[in-house]
C-alpha positions as CSV (number, residue, x, y, z in Angstrom):
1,X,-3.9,11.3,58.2
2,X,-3.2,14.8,57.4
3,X,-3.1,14.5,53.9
4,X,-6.6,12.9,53.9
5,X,-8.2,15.1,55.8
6,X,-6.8,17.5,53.8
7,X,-8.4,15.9,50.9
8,X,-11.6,15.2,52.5
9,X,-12.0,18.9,53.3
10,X,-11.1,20.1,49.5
11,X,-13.8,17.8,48.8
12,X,-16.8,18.6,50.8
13,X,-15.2,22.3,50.0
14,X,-16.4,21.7,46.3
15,X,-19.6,20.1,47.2
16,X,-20.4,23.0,48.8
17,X,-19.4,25.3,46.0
18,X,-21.2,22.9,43.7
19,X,-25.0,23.7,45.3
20,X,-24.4,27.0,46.0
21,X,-23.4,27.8,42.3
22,X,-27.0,25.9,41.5
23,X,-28.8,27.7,44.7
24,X,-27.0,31.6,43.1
25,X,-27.8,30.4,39.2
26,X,-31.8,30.2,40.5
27,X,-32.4,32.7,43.0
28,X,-29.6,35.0,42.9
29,X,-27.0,36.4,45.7
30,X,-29.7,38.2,46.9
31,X,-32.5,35.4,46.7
32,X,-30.0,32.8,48.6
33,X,-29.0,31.6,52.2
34,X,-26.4,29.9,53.8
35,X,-29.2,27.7,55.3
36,X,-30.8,26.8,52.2
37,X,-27.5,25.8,50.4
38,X,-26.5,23.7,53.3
39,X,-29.4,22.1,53.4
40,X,-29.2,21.0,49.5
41,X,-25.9,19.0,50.7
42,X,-27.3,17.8,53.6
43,X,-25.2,19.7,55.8
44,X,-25.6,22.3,59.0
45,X,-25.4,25.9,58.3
46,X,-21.8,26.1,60.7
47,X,-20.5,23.4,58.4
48,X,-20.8,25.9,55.9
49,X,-19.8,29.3,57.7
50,X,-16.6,27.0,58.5
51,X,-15.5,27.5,55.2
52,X,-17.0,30.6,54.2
53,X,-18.2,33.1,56.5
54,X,-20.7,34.8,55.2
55,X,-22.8,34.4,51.8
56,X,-20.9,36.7,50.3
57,X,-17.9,34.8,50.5
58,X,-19.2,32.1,48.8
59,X,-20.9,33.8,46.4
60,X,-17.0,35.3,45.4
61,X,-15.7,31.9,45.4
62,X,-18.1,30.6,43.1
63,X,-17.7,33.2,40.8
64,X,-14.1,33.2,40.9
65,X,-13.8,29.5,40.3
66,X,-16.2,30.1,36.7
67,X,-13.8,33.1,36.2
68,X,-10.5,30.3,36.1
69,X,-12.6,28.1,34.5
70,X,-13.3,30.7,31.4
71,X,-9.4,31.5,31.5
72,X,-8.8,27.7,30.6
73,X,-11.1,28.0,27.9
74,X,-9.8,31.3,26.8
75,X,-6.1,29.9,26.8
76,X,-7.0,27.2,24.8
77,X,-8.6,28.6,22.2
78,X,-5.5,31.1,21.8
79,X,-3.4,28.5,21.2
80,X,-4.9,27.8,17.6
81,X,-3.6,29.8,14.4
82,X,-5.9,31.9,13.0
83,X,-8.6,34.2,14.3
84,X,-11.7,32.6,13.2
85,X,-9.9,29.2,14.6
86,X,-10.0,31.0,18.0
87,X,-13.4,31.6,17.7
88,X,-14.6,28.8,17.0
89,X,-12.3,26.4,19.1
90,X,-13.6,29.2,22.2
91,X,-17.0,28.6,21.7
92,X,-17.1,24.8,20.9
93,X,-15.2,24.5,24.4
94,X,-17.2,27.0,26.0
95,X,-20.6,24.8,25.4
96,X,-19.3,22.0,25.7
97,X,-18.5,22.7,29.7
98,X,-21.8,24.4,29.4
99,X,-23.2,21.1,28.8
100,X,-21.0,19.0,31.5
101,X,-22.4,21.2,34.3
102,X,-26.5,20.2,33.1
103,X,-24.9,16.7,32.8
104,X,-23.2,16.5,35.9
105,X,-20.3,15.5,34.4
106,X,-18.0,18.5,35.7
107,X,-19.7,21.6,38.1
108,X,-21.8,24.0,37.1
109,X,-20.5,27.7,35.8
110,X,-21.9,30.2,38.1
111,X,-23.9,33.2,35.9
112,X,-21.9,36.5,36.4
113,X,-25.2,38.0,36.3
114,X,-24.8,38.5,40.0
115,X,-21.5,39.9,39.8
116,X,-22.6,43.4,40.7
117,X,-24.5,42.3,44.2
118,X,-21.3,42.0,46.3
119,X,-19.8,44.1,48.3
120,X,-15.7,45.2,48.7
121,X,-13.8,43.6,50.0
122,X,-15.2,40.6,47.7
123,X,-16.2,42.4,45.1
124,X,-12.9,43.9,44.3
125,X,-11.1,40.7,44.3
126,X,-13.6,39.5,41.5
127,X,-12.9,42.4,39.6
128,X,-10.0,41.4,39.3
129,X,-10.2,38.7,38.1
130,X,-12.8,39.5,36.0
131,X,-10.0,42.0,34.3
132,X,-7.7,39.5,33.8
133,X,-10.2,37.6,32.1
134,X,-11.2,40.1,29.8
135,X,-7.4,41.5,28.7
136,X,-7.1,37.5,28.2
137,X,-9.3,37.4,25.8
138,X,-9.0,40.7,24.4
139,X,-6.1,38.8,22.5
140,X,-8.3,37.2,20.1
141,X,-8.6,41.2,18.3
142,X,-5.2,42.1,18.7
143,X,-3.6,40.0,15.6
144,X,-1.9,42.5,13.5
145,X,-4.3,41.7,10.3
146,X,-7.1,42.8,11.6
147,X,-5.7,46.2,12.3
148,X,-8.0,47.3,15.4
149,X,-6.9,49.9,17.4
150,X,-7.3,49.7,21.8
151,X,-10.7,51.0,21.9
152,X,-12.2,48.6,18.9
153,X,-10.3,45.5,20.8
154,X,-11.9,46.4,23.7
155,X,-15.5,47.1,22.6
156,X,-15.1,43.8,20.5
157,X,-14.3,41.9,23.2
158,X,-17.1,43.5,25.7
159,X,-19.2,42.3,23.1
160,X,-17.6,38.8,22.9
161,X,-17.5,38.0,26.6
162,X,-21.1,39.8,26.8
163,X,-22.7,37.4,24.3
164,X,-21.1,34.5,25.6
165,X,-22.6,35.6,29.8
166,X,-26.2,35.5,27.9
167,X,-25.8,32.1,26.0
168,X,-25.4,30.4,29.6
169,X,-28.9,32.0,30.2
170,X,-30.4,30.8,26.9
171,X,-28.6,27.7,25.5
172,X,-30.7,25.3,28.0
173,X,-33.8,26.1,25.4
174,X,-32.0,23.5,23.4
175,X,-31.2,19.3,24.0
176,X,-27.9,19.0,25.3
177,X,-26.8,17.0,22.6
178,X,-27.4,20.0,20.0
179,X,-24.9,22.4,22.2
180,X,-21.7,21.8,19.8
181,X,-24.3,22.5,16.7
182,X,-25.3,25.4,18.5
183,X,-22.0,27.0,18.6
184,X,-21.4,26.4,15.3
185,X,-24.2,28.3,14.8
186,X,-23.4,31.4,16.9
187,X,-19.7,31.3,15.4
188,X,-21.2,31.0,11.9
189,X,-23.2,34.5,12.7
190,X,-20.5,36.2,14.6
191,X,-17.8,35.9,12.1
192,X,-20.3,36.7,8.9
193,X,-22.8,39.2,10.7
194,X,-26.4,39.2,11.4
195,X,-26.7,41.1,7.8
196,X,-24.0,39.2,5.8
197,X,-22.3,41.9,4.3
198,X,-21.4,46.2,5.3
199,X,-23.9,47.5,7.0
200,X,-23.1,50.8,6.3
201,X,-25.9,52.1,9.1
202,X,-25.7,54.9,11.3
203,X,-28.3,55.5,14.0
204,X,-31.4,57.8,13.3
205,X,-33.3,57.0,15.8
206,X,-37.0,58.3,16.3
207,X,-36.6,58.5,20.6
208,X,-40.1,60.1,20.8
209,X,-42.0,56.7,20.3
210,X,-40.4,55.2,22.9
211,X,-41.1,57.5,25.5
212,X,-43.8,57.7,28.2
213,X,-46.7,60.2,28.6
214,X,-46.6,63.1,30.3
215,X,-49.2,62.0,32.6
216,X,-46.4,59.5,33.8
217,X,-43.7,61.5,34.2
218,X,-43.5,61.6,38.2
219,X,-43.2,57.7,37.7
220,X,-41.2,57.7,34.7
221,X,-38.0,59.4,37.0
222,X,-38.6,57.2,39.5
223,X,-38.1,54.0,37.8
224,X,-35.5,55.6,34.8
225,X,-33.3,56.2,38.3
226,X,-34.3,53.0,39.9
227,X,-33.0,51.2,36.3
228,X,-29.5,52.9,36.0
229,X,-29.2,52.0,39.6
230,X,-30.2,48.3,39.8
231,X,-28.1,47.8,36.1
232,X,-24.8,49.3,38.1
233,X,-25.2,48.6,41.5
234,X,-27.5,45.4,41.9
235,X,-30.9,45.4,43.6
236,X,-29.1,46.4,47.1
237,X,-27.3,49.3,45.8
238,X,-31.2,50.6,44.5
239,X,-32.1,51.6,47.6
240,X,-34.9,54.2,48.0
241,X,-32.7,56.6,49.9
242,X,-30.6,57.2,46.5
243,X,-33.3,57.3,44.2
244,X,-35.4,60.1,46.2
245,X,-31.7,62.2,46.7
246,X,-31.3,62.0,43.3
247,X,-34.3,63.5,42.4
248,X,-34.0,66.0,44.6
249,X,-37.3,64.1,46.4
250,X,-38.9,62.5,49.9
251,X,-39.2,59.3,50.5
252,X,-42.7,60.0,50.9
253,X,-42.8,61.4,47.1
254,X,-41.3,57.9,46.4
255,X,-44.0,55.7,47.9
256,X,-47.0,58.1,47.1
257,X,-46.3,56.8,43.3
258,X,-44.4,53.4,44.2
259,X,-45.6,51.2,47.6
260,X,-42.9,49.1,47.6
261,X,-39.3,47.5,46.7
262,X,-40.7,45.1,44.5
263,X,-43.4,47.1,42.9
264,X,-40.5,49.3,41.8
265,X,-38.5,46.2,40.4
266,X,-41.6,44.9,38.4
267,X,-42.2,48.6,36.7
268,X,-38.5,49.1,36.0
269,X,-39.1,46.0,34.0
270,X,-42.8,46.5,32.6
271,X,-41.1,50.0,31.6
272,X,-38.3,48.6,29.5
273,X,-40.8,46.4,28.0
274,X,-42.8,48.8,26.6
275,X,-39.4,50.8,25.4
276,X,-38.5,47.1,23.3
277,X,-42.6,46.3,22.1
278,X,-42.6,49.9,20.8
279,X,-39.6,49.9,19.1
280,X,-39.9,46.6,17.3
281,X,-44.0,47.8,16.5
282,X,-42.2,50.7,14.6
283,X,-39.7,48.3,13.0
284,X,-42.6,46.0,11.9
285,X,-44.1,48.8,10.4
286,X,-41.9,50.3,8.5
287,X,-40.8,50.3,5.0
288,X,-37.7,48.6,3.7
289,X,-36.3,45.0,3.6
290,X,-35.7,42.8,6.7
291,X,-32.0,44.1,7.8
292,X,-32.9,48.3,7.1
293,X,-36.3,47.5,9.7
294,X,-33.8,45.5,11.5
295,X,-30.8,48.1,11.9
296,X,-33.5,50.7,12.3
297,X,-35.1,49.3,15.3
298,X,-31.3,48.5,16.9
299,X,-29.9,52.2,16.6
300,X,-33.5,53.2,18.5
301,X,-32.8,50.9,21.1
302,X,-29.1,51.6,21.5
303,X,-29.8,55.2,21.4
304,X,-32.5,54.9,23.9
305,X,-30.1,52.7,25.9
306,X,-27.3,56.1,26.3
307,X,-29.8,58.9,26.0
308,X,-31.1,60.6,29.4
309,X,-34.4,58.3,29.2
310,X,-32.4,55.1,29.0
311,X,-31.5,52.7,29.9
312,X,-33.6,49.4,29.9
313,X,-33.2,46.7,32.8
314,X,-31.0,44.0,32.1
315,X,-31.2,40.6,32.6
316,X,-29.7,40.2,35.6
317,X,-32.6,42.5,37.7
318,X,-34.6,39.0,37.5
319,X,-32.9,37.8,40.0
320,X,-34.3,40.7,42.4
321,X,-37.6,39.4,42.2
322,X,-39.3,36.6,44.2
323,X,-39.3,33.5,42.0
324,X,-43.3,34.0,41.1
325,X,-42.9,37.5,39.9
326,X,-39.6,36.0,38.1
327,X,-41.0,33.5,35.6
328,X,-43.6,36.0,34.8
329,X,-41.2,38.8,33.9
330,X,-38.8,35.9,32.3
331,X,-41.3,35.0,30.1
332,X,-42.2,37.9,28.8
333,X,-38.6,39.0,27.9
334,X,-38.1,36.1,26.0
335,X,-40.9,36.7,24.3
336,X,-39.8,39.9,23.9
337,X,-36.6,38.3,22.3
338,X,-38.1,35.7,19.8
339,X,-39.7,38.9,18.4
340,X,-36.9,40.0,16.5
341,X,-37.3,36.8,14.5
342,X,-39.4,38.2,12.4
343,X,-37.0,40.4,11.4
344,X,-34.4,37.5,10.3
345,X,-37.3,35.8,8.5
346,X,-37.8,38.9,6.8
347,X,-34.6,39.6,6.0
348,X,-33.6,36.3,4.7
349,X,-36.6,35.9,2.3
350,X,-36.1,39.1,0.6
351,X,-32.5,38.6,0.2
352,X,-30.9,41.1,2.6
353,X,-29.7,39.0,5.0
354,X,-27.6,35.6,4.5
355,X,-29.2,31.9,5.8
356,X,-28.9,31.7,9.5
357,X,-30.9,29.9,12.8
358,X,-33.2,33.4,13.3
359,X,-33.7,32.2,17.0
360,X,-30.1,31.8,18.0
361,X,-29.4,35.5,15.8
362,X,-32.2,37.0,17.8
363,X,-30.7,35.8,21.1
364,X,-27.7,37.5,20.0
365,X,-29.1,40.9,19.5
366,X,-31.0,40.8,21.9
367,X,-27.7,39.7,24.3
368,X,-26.0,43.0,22.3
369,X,-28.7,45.4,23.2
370,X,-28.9,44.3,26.4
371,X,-25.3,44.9,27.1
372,X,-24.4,48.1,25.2
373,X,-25.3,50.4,29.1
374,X,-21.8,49.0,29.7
375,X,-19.3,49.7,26.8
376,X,-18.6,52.6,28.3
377,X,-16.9,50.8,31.1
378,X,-14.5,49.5,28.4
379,X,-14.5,52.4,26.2
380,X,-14.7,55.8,28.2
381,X,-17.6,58.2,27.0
382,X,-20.1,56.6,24.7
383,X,-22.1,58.2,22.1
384,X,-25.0,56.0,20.0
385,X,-23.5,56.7,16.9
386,X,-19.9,55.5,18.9
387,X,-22.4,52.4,20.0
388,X,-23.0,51.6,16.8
389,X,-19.6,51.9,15.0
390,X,-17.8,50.3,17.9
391,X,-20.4,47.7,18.7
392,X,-23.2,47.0,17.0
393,X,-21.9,47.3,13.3
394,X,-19.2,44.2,14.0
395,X,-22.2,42.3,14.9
396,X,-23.7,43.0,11.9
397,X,-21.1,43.5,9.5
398,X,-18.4,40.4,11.2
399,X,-17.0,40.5,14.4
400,X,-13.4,40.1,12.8
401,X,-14.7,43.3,9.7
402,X,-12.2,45.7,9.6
403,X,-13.1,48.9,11.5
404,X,-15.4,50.5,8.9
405,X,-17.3,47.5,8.8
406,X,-15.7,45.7,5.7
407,X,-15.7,42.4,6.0
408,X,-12.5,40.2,5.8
């Protein structure tokens, strides 16, 4: 009798797990209750707090569980000879579980979007984790022949693990069915490079067409702080309090420009899309071939992202927002995305760039850019021009190029 109650509690255990990894994936840690994700099982909201006490706790638990479950993959994938093997075998498995959580087949992967919303003492125990995860697969760089020293290896695999968090957001744009193709895909750009070849770049970026007016500027500090906040501490760690003191401002300053919480979310993110539509507008009109316009318009954008005006919001603000205000932003930043196609298009018809899916190579920039605010959690101090060599140019050049961007 012990054993199957035992069993029967593991079970319902999952279940629960199961719809709160959907109920986090859609509205976010901060969007969610314990009432609502009872209620998706059918069960009372004390049938839930008898597990997990508080949101929180669950919300550590799921991500923990998709931590474990990336670990598997990870393992697996280092078990296989060469490099490019272990790229490849990675992201064939990594889809494919993708693709047995929409199925139903196995649970959903909870998005580590969210992972910056808890609180210690969860937080710190998914951290952890999280680490482990990442030196895990930090092995894939550290084979002797590609000669890549600690900081390389680690900015390689930020970028890696990075790309791979934003393909869970993206990858449902396609038919199940076509997941394995797409990782082909993906592994077919990473190892070759966006531009096929040395892309010898460095960043010379033109920071004044990105910025606001003058007229704006009041505004302008208000959501540049609200940004760097929200992208490091969540939506909760944004309060108003820590914006205003670290402006040296009052509250009432704050709200004579903003009136509220999620007026300052929607600007932070109408603000970094003007910083993106500006600088692809002076990519599109620009001389040169495809991957020169291309190049040029990602060292403004990762210069933008480390200079004082930087950085833009990332992906994971959407879930601040109340799901109306969400698919409105959402849309637009993946508009915002399929933009840089025209780059790849470009590119590949004049010759500068080699043959590749331009939709699944602008996801992956835009997945790059989006995530470049936090190499310096990886790397120490960050320059652009550090950015670029450490970062950028191995998605360009070959994430396996050797450390001047030489390809293999």
């Amino acid at each position: 009798m012990a054993a199957r109650e035992t069993k029967r509690s593991e079970k319902k255990r999952e279940i629960i797990l199961d719809a709160a990894t959907r109920h986090f994936n859609r509205a976010g840690v901060r969007g969610a209750t314990l009432t609502e994700i009872a209620a998706n099982v059918g069960l009372v909201t004390n049938s839930v707090t008898y597990y997990y006490r508080k949101k929180e706790d669950l919300a550590a638990a799921c991500l923990l569980r998709a931590v474990e479950v990336m670990r598997e993959t990870i393992a697996q994938a280092l078990e296989r000879p060469t490099s490019v093997e272990r790229l490849e075998e990675l992201l064939s498995n990594y889809v494919r579980r993708l693709a047995a959580g929409v199925t139903g087949e196995q649970p959903p992967l909870m998005s580590f979007n969210d992972i910056r919303a808890l609180d210690n003492p969860q937080a710190e125990t998914v951290f952890e984790a999280y680490n482990g995860m990442f030196r895990l697969l930090r092995e894939l760089f550290q084979m002797p022949e590609l000669g890549l020293d600690r900081i390389e290896q680690n900015a390689r695999t930020h970028l890696l693990l990075s790309l791979l968090h934003a393909t869970h957001d993206w990858i449902d744009r396609f038919e199940v069915g076509d997941y394995e193709r797409v990782a082909q895909r993906i592994g077919a750009i990473l190892i070759a490079g966006l531009g096929g070849r040395p892309a010898g770049w460095e960043p010379t970026p033109a920071l004044e067409t990105l910025l606001e007016s003058e007229d704006e500027a009041q505004r302008e500090a208000f959501l540049r702080v609200a940004t760097r906040l929200i992208n490091t501490q969540g939506y909760r760690g944004a309060s108003v309090e820590k914006i205003a003191a670290e402006l040296n401002v009052t509250k009432g300053s704050f709200y004579h420009h903003i009136d509220s919480k999620d007026e300052l979310i929607v600007g932070c993110f109408e603000r970094s899309f003007r910083v993106v539509r500006r600088a692809q507008d002076s990519g599109f009109a620009a001389d040169g071939n495809g991957l020169e316009r291309l190049t040029a318009v990602t060292a403004d954008l990762i210069a933008y992202q480390l200079s004082e005006h930087g950085p833009v919001l990332r992906i994971s603000a959407l879930n601040a927002l109340p799901e109306t205000l969400r698919e409105q932003m959402k849309i637009t930043m993946e508009r915002l995305a399929r933009r840089y196609e025209d780059f790849f298009v470009d590119g590949m018809a004049d010759g500068s760039m080699q043959v590749m899916h331009p939709g699944i190579a602008a996801q992956l920039l835009d997945g790059m850019i989006n995530a470049v605010i936090e190499l310096e959690w990886w790397t120490g101090g960050t320059s652009s021009s550090d950015a670029v060599r450490y970062y950028a140019t191995p998605l360009f050049s070959g994430i396996f190029s050797d450390p001047l961007g030489e390809p293999r």
